[in-house]
C-alpha positions in Angstrom: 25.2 3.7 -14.3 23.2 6.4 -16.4 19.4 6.8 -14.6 17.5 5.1 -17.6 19.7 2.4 -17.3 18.9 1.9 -13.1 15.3 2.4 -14.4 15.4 -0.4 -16.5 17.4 -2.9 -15.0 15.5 -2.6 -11.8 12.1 -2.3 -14.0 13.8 -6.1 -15.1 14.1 -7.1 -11.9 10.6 -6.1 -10.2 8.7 -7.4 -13.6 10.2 -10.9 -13.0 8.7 -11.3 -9.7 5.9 -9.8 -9.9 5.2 -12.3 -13.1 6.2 -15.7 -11.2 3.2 -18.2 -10.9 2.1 -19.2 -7.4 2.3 -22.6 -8.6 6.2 -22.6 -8.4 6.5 -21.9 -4.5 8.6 -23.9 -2.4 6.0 -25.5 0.4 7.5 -26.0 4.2 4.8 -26.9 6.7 5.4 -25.2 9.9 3.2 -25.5 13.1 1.0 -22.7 13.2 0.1 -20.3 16.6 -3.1 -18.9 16.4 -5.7 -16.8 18.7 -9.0 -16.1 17.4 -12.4 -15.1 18.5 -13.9 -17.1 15.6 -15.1 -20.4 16.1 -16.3 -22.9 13.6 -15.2 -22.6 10.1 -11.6 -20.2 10.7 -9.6 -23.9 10.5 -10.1 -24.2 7.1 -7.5 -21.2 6.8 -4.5 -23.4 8.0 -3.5 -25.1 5.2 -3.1 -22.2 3.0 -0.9 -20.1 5.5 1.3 -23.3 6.3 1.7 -23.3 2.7 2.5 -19.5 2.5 4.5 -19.2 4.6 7.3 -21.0 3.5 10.5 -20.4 5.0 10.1 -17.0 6.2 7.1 -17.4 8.3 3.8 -15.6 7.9 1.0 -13.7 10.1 -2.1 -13.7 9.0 -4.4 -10.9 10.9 -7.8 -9.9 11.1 -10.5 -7.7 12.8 -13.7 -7.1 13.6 -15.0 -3.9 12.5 -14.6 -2.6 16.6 -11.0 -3.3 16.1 -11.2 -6.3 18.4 -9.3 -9.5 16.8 -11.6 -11.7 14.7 -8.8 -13.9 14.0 -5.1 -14.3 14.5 -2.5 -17.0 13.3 1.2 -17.3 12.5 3.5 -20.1 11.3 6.9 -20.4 11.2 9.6 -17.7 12.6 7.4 -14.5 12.3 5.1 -13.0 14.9 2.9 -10.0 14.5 5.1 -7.4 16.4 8.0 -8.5 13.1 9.1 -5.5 11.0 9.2 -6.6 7.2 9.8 -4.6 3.9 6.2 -4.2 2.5 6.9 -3.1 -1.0 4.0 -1.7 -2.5 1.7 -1.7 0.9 3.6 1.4 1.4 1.2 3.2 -1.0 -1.5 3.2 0.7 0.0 4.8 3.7 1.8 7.3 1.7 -1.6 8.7 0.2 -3.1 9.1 3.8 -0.1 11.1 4.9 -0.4 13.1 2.1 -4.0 13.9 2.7 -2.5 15.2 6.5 -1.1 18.0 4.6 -4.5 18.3 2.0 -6.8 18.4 5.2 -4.0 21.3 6.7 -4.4 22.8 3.3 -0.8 22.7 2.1 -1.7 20.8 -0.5 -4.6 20.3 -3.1 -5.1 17.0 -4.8 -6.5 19.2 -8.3 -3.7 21.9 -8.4 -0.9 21.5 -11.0 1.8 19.6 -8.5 4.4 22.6 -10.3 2.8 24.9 -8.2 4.9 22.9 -5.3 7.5 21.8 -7.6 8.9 24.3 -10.4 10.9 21.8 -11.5 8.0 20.1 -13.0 8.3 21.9 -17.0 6.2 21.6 -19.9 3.9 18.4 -20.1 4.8 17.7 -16.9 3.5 21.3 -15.3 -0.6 20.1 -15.5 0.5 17.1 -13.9 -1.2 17.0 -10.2 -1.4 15.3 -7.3 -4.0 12.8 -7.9 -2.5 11.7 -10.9 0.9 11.3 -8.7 -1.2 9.4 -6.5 -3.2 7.0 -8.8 -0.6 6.0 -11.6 -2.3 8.1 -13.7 0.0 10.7 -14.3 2.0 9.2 -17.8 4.9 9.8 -15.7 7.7 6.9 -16.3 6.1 3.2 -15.3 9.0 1.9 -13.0 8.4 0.0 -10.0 11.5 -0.3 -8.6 13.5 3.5 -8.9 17.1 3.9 -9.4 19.6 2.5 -6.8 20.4 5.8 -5.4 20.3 5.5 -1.9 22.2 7.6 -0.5 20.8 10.7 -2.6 18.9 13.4 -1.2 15.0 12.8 -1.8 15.2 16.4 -3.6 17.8 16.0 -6.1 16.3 13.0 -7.0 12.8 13.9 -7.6 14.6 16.7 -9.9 16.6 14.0 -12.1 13.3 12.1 -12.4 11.1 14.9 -13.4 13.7 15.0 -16.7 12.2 11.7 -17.5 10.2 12.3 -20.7 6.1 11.0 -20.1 5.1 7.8 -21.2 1.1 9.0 -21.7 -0.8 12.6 -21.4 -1.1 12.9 -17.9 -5.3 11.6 -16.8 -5.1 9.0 -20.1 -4.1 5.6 -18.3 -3.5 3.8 -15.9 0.2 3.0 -15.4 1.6 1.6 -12.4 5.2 2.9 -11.1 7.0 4.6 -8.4 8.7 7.4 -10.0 5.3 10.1 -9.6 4.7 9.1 -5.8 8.9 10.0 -5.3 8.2 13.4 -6.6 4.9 13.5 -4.4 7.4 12.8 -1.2 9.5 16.0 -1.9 6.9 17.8 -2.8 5.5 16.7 1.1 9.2 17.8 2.2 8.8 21.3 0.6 5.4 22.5 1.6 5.7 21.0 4.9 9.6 21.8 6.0 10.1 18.4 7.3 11.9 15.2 6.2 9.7 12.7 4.7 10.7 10.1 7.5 9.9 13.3 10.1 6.4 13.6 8.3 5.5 10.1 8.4 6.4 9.6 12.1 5.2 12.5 13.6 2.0 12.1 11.6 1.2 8.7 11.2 3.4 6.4 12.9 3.1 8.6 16.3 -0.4 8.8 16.8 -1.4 5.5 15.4 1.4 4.0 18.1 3.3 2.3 15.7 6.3 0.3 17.2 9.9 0.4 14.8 7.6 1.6 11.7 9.4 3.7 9.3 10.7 4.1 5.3 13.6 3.1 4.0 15.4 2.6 0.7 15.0 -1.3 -0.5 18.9 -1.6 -0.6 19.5 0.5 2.3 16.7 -0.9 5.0 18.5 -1.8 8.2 19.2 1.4 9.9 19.6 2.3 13.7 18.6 6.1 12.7 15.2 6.4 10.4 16.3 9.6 10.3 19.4 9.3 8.8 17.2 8.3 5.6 17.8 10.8 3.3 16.3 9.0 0.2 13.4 6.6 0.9 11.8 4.8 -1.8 8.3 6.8 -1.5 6.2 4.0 -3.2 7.7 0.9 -1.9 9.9 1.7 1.3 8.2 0.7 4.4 9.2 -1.2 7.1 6.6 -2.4 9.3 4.4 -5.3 11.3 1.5 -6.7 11.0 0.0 -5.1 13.9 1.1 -1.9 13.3 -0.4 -2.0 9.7 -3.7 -3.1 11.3 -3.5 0.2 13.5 -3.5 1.8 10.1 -6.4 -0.2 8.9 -8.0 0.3 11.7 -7.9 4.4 11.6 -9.0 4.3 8.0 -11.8 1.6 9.0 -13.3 3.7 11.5 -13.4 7.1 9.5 -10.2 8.4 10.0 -10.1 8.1 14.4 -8.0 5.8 16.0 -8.7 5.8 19.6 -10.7 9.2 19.8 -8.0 10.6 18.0 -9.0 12.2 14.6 -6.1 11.7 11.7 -7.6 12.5 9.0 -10.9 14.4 8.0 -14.1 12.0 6.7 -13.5 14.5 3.4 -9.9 13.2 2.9 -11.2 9.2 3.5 -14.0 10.4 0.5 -10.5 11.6 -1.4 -8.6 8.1 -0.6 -11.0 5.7 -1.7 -13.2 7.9 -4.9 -11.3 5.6 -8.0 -10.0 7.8 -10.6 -9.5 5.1 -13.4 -12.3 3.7 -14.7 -12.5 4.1 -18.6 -8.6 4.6 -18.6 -6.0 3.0 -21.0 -3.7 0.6 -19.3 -0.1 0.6 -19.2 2.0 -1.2 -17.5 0.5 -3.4 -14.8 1.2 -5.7 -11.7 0.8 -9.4 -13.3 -1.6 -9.9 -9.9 -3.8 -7.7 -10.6 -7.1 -8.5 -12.1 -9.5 -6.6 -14.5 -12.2 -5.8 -11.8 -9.6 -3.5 -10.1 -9.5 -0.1 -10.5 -7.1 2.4 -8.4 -8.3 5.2 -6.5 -4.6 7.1 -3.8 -2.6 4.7 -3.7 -4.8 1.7 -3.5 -6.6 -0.5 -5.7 -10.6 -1.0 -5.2 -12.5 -4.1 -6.5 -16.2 -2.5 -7.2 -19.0 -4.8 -7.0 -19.9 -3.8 -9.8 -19.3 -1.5 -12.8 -20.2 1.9 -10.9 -21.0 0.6 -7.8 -18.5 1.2 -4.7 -15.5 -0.8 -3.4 -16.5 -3.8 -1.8 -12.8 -5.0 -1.1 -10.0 -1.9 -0.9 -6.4 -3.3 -0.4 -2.2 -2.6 -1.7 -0.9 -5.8 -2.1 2.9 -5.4 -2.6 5.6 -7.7 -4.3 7.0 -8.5 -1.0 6.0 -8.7 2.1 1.9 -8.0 2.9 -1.0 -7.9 1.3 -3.3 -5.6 3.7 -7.5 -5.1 2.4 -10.6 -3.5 4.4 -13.6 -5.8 3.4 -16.2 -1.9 3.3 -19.2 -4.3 3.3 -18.4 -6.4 6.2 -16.8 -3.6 7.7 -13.4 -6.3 8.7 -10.4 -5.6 7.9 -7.0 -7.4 8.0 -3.7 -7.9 6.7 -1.3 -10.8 5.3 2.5 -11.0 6.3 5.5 -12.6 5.0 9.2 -12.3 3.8 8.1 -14.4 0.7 7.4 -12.8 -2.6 3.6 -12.3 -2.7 2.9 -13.2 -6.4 4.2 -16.5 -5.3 1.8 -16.9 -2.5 -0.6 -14.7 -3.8 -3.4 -17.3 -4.5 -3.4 -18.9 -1.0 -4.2 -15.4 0.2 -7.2 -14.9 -1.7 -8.2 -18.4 -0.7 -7.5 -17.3 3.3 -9.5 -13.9 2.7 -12.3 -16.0 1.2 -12.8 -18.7 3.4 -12.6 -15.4 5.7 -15.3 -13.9 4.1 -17.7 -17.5 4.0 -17.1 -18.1 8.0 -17.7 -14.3 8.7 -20.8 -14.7 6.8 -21.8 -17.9 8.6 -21.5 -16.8 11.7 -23.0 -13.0 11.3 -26.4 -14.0 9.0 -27.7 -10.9 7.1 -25.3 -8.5 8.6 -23.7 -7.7 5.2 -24.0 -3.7 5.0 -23.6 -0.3 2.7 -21.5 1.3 4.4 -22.1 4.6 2.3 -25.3 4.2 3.1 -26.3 7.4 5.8 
């Protein structure tokens, strides 16, 4: 198969799930096992994850802002220590790892990326990192990359960067995983470790993540992360729930996670500053909503037209739907095997009735948190 061909068939493939109606899931009602520290008004949830859940199971986990559990369920066969292939959730971790290497200064986010990677030629030589980061690089839209799996991560960032742009790199907003594949060998080069190598000993390591790692979507049960040698950068991950809220957690409480600093309060400024507003739009996620904007690998919904992000999250196409709520200062994250466009309106009904009991229960508590 020639590589436009893989680009488009899988672009086929990731565009009809990500355009299914929630309307047409099949409903299974499983028991549901929860612990919470809530009281009053967290019930309400249960009908919404029974109904998400499905056949696969589902966690549904959420924190206080001290990282202590504000609320905890899951129904069917999944529990919170489950691996699952998180699609697009993966983006948001990528950008924080690649801010490790920023706050190191191996990389800057402004630079042309060709300065890393000579292969990058012509229109593609201004491109730079925070384009690679934020779709906004006119690099090709595709969601799902070419079945190559058992490629190295450096020949195939070289065979995408042939691809010719689909905008002038800065113009719009086009979301795709073919930039953030040439962002991970870049992170190979300038660091002299694997991707896999970069992620664990950076991330998954001191966050104390259990059986985290990336992996290619048709090539994801491995005994060896290591023996990875092409992981799909933008969509790859393999984790649980609770490690993902270990994540959440570090980026909740400014880059520590248990006295341990992971990234600098400059890189967290870098993550979440949205680089899109004004932007043309390209191709798109058929969730996604016109009050979200993207900042490294993450969409924000701003409260308002140049205001801050009240909810940041990276909802995938399978697999989790993970937010940090930056005025309540909670944070939490949705699990499941199911597609998420399918489901995806019962989790914004679970984050809102969240959001009304949290509010109940913690009267004019709401917060700035930019505010010194």
């Amino acid at each position: 198969m020639r590589l436009d061909q893989g680009f488009a068939a899988m672009s086929l493939f990731i565009a009809g799930l990500t355009g299914c109606a929630s309307s047409n899931h099949v409903t299974s009602y499983v028991a549901i096992e929860h612990m919470s520290t809530a009281k009053d008004g967290y019930q309400t949830i249960e009908p919404y994850l029974e109904r998400a859940a499905g056949e696969t199971g589902a966690v549904m986990l959420v924190y206080n802002a001290d990282g202590t559990i504000l609320y905890q369920a899951s129904a069917g066969p999944m529990a919170v220590s489950d691996p699952v292939y998180v699609a697009s959730a993966s983006k948001w971790v990528v950008a924080a790892l690649v801010m490790t290497l920023v706050d190191e200064g191996l990389l800057e986010l402004d630079a042309p990326a060709s300065q890393y990677a000579p292969y990058l030629t012509a229109e593609l030589s201004r491109i730079t990192l925070r384009q690679m980061l934020s779709h906004t690089s006119g690099m090709n839209s595709s969601n799902l990359v070419d079945a190559r799996a058992n490629a190295s991560l450096q020949t195939f960032a070289r065979e995408l960067a042939i691809l010719p742009l689909e905008s002038a790199p800065g113009t719009t907003l086009s979301y795709g995983g073919v930039s953030m594949q040439i962002a991970g060998a870049i992170m190979e080069e300038v660091s002299g470790q694997s991707f896999q190598a970069l992620f664990l000993d950076r991330l998954a390591g001191p966050l104390e993540m259990q059986g985290a790692y990336f992996c290619h979507p048709l090539n994801c049960d491995v005994e060896n992360p290591e023996d990875v040698t092409n992981p799909l950068i933008g969509g790859g991950l393999k984790i649980s729930a609770e490690d993902f809220g270990a994540f959440l957690a570090m980026i909740s409480e400014g880059g520590v996670y248990k006295g341990r600093r992971i990234l600098s309060e400059a890189a967290l400024d870098d993550l979440s500053k949205v680089t899109t507003v004004g932007l043309a739009r390209g191709a798109l996620p058929a969730i996604s909503e016109a009050d979200w904007e993207y900042a490294l690998g993450q969409w924000c919904h701003l409260n308002e037209p140049g205001e801050d992000c009240g909810i940041l999250q990276s909802v995938g196409a399978f697999g989790a739907y993970p937010w940090i709520d930056t005025q309540r200062g909670i944070y939490g994250i949705f699990v499941t095997e199911s597609l998420i466009p399918l489901v995806i309106d019962d989790i914004i009904a679970m984050r809102t009735l969240i959001e009304t009991a949290y509010d109940d229960s913690h009267p004019n508590t709401l917060a700035d948190p930019y505010d010194d």
